[in-house]
N, C-alpha and C positions, 0 to 999 in steps of 0.2 A: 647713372646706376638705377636712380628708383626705387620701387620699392622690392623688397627682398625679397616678393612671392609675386607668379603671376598673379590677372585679374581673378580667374578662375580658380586658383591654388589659394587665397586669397577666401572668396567664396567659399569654397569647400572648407576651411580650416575656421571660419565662423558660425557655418550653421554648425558644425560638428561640434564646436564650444560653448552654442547655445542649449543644443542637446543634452550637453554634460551637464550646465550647471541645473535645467530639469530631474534629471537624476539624479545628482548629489545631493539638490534639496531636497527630493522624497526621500531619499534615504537617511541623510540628518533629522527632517524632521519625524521621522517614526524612529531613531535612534533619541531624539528627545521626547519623544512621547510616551518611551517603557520607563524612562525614568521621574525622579521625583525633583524640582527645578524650583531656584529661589526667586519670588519674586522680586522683581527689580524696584518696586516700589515699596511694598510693604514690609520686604525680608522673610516671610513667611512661604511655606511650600505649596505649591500648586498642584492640583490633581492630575493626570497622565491622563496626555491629549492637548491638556492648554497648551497655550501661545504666548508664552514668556518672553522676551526680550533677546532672548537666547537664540533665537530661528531666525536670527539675519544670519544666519551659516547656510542659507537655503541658494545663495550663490557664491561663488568662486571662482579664479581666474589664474590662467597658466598655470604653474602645475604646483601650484599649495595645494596640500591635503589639509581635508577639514577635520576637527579636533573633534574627538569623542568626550560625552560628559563622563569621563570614570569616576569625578570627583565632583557628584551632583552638589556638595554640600559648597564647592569654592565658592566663592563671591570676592567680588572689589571695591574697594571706596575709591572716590574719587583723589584722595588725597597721597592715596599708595599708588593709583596709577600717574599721577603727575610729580611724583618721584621716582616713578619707576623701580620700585622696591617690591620683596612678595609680599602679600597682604594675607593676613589673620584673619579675614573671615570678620563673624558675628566679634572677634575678640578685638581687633582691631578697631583703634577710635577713628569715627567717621563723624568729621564737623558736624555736616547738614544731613546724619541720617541716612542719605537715600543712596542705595544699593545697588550696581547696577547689575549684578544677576550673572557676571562672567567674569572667568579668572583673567589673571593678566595676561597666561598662554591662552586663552580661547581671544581676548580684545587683540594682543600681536596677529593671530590669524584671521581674523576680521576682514572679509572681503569690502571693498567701497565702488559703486559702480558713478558715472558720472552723466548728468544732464545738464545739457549746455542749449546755450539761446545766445545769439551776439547779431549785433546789428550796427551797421554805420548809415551816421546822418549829414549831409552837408552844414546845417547850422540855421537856428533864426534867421529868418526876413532875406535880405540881399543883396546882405555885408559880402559872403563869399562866393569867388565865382565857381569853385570845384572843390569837390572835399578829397583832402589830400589824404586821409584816413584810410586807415582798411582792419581786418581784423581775420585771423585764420585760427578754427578748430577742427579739432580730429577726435573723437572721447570714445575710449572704450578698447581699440583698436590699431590705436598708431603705429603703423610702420606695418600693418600687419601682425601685429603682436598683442592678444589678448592682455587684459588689463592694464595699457599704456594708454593713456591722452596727450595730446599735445594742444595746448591754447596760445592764441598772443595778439596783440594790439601793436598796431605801427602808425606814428603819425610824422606824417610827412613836412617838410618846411620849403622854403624857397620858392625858385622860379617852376622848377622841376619837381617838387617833391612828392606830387602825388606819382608821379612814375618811379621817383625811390622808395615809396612804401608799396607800390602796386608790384616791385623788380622782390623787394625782401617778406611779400606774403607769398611769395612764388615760391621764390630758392630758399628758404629758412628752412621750412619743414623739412626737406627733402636732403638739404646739409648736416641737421641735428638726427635722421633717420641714420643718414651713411655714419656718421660718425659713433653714431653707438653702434652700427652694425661691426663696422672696423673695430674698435674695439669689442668685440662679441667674439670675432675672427681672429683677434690677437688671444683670443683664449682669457679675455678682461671676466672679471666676476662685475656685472651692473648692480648684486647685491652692495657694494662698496661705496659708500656715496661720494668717496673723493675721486670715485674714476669715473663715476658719472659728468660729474662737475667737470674734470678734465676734457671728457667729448663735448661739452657741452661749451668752455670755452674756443673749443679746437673748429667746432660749428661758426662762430661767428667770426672766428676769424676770418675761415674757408670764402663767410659771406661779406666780408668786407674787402675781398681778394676778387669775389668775383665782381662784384659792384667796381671795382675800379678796372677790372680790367678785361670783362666781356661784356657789361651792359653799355651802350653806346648813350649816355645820360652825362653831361656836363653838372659834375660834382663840386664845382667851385664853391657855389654858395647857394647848396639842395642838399636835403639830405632827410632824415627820418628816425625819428626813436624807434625801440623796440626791447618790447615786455612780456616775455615766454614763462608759461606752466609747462612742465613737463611732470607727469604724474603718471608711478609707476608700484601698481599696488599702497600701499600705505606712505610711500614716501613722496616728497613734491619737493623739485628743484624750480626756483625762481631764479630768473635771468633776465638782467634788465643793465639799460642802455639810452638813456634821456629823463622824460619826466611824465611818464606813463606810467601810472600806477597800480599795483595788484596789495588788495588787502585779503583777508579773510577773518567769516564772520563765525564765532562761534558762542555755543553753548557755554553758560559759566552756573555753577551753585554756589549761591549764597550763603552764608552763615544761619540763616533763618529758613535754611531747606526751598527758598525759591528761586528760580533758574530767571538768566537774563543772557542777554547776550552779550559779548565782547567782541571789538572791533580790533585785530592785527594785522597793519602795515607791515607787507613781506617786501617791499621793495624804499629804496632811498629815492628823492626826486631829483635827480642831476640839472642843477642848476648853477648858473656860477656865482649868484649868490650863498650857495653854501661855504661854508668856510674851509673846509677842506679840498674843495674843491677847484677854491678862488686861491687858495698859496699853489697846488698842481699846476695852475694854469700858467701863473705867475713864474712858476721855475722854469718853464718850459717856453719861458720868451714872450707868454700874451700879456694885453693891458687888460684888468677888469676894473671897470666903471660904467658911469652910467652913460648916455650920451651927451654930448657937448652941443648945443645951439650954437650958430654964430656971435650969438649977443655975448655968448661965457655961461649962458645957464645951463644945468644940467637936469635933463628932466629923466622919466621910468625908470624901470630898477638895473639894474649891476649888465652888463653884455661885456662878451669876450672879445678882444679888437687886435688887430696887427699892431707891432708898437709905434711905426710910426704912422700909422694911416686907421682912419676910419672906416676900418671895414674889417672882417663881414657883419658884427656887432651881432654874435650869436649869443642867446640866452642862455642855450644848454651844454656843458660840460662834456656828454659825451652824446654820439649819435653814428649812426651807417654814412657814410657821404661826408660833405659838409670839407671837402679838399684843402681850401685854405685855412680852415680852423684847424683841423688837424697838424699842422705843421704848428702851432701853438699849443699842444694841451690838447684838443678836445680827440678822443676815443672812445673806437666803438668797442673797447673791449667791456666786460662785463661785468658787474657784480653779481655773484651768484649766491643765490642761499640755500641751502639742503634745510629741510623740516619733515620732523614726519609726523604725520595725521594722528588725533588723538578719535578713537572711535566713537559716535555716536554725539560726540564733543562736536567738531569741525565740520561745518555744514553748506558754508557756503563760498566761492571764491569770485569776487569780479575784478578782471581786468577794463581798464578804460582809459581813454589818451585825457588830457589835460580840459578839456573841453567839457566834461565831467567834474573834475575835480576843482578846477578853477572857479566853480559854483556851488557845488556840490561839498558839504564835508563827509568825509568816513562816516560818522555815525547816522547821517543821514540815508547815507547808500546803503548802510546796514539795515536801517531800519525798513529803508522800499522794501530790499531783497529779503528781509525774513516775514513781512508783512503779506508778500504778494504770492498767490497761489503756485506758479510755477516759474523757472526761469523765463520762456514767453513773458510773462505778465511783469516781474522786474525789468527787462530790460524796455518794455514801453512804457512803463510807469516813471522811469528814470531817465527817460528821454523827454517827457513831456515835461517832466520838472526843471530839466537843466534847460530847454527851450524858454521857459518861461522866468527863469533865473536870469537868463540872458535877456530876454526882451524889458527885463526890468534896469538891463545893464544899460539898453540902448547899444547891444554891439553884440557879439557874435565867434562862435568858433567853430571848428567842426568835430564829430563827437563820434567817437568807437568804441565797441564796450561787448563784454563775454561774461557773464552771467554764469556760474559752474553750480550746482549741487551734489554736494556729498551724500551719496544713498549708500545709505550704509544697511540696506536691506531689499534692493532690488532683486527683483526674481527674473526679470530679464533686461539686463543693461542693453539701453539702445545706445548704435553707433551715431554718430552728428558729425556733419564736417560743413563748415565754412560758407557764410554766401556773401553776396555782393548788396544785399537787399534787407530791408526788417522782415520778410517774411518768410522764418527757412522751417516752415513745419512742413516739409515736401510728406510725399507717402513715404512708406518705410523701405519700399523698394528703391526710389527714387535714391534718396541717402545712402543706402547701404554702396551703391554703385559709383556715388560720388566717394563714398567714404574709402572705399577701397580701392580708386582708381590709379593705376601708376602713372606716378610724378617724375619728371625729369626736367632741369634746368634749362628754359628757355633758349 
């Protein structure tokens, strides 16, 4: 099927969206410039013309209309917006003070545009012989569809498993496209975030249907996690599948009016060491332990085994592939989370296979990615550290990783899709042509 527009209908329906949001912005912002506007920091009103905090309404996506100030005087605290309650303005008590200059109808219309950077690496020195890794983005534009991205990281295992992450960076995209199309087609609202979820498991299903039954890959004991952003306006579904992890980094204020950041884990690590995941397995006919030496010792952590045979001794719980685990417990079906985007809050999202995190903790990945100038710069800064975390291991993994930024005031969202390489600043032409090229399953 592909994608929904040709290449050139495609083309045409992006510059004509880029056009708009130039015009909407001049037009918001000389509709905020007659008026008189709270500053976001100080509380006090600004002279007509400034540049308030208020003029990220200078772009827009799909067909939200932007809000008019009719009520120059609203303002929000932080405290009303993370209850989700209306807010009083100067009357309402705000912990730390500071202001953020927009009602909670202007932060819900909040456009968010998205910069991505993702790169895979084989790993330290030359422990491994092929990086089973891969990693697929789309930001801005997925499916054809202004204001959608789609992100994800896939790490491959076994004899075969770089050709089961290299089969599902293929067909994934192209399965979660048709599937919210089909549901588009059924006349579905994708404002709903439980029918989103629903394509979204109906997606991987499709893709563990087709891994078994048109890819010519011996799935005995191969196979690959997989960890999807799907981001749609304000709202982000995470969908995951092993122990590839997706956090996100955000803005927090303090009680003492100064901002830090907060590290949230949007995904579980499917491992069969978790306890819930180790009783699933266990109903479902698998052994979880560690492994047996001949001598009777048991050495590493927890794997999933046939009951009466030593094999396939997989780690992770659920994965694409992986045939004979499967018939014990392990599934590629998916956890999904629906969250939606708090504005000006939520800034940054990385996805990355285990190879990362294995070294790497959350708040350290936090702190590269809000430290470093742009995505580009996180994910090589976060690469050279997990290399060097590893060479201090004396050992080795291989490492995928997507770097997202929440712009929550771009004036022209660029399109990004996917490379094979660390270096994907192609020209804009270049991208724009990958980025809207029609996909079909191999």
């Amino acid at each position: 099927m592909g994608c929904v527009q040709s290449r050139a209908e495609c083309f045409n329906a992006k510059s004509k969206h880029l056009a708009s949001l130039k015009s909407c912005g001049s037009s918001f912002r000389q509709q905020l410039s007659d008026k008189k506007l709270i500053s976001p920091t100080s509380g006090k009103h600004l002279e007509a013309g400034a540049e308030p905090l208020a003029t990220v309404f200078h772009s827009s996506f799909g067909n939200s209309s932007l809000v008019s100030t009719t009520d120059s005087e609203g303002v929000a605290c932080k405290d009303c917006i993370k209850a989700q309650q209306p807010c009083e303005g100067n009357n309402c008590p705000d912990d730390d003070g500071q202001l953020l200059g927009l009602s909670p109808e202007q932060l819900d219309a909040t456009p968010v545009a998205c910069v991505a950077s993702g790169l895979t690496n084989i790993g330290f020195g030359t422990f491994k012989k092929e990086n089973q890794d891969d990693f697929f983005m789309e930001a801005n534009f997925f499916g054809g569809k202004p204001g959608r991205s789609l992100f994800a990281v896939f790490d491959g295992h076994g004899t075969n498993g770089m050709h089961v992450a290299k089969a599902c960076k293929t067909y994934s995209p192209n399965a979660i496209a048709q599937s919210l199309a089909a549901a588009e087609n059924e006349g579905t609202n994708l404002d709903c975030p439980d029918r989103v979820t629903q394509a979204i498991n109906t997606a991987f299903d499709n893709v563990d249907k087709y891994l078994k039954t048109e890819v010519k890959i011996n799935l005995d004991s191969s196979g690959t996690t997989a960890s999807m952003v799907f981001q749609q306006g304000q709202h982000l579904w995470v969908a995951s599948c092993g122990d590839s992890r997706v956090i996100l980094c955000s803005r927090r204020a303090s009680a003492s009016g100064k901002s830090h950041w907060h590290v949230e884990p949007l995904t579980h690590d499917h491992r069969v060491t978790c306890p819930k995941e180790a009783a699933r397995l266990r109903t479902c006919g698998g052994r979880v332990c560690p492994k047996t030496l001949p001598c009777g010792r048991s050495i590493g952590p927890a794997r999933l085994w046939l009951k009466d045979l030593p094999f396939p001794g997989l780690c992770l719980s659920r994965s694409f592939g992986d045939a004979v685990a499967a018939t014990i417990g392990c599934t590629s079906k998916p956890e999904v989370l629906h969250r939606k985007l708090q504005p000006f809050q939520d800034a940054f999202l990385v996805l990355a296979t285990d190879g990362i995190w294995d070294v790497l903790k959350n708040e350290q990945v936090c702190e590269i990615v809000t430290e470093s100038s742009d995505p580009d710069a996180a994910v090589q800064t976060m690469l050279e550290q997990a290399l060097e975390a590893w060479e201090d291991r004396i050992a080795s993994d291989n490492i995928s990783m997507v770097v997202v930024k929440l712009d929550w005031g771009a004036e022209e969202p660029e399109t990004t899709c996917s490379s094979t390489s660390a270096d994907i600043s192609a020209e804009a032409s270049t991208i724009a042509e990958q980025d809207l090229r029609t996909r079909s399953p191999p």
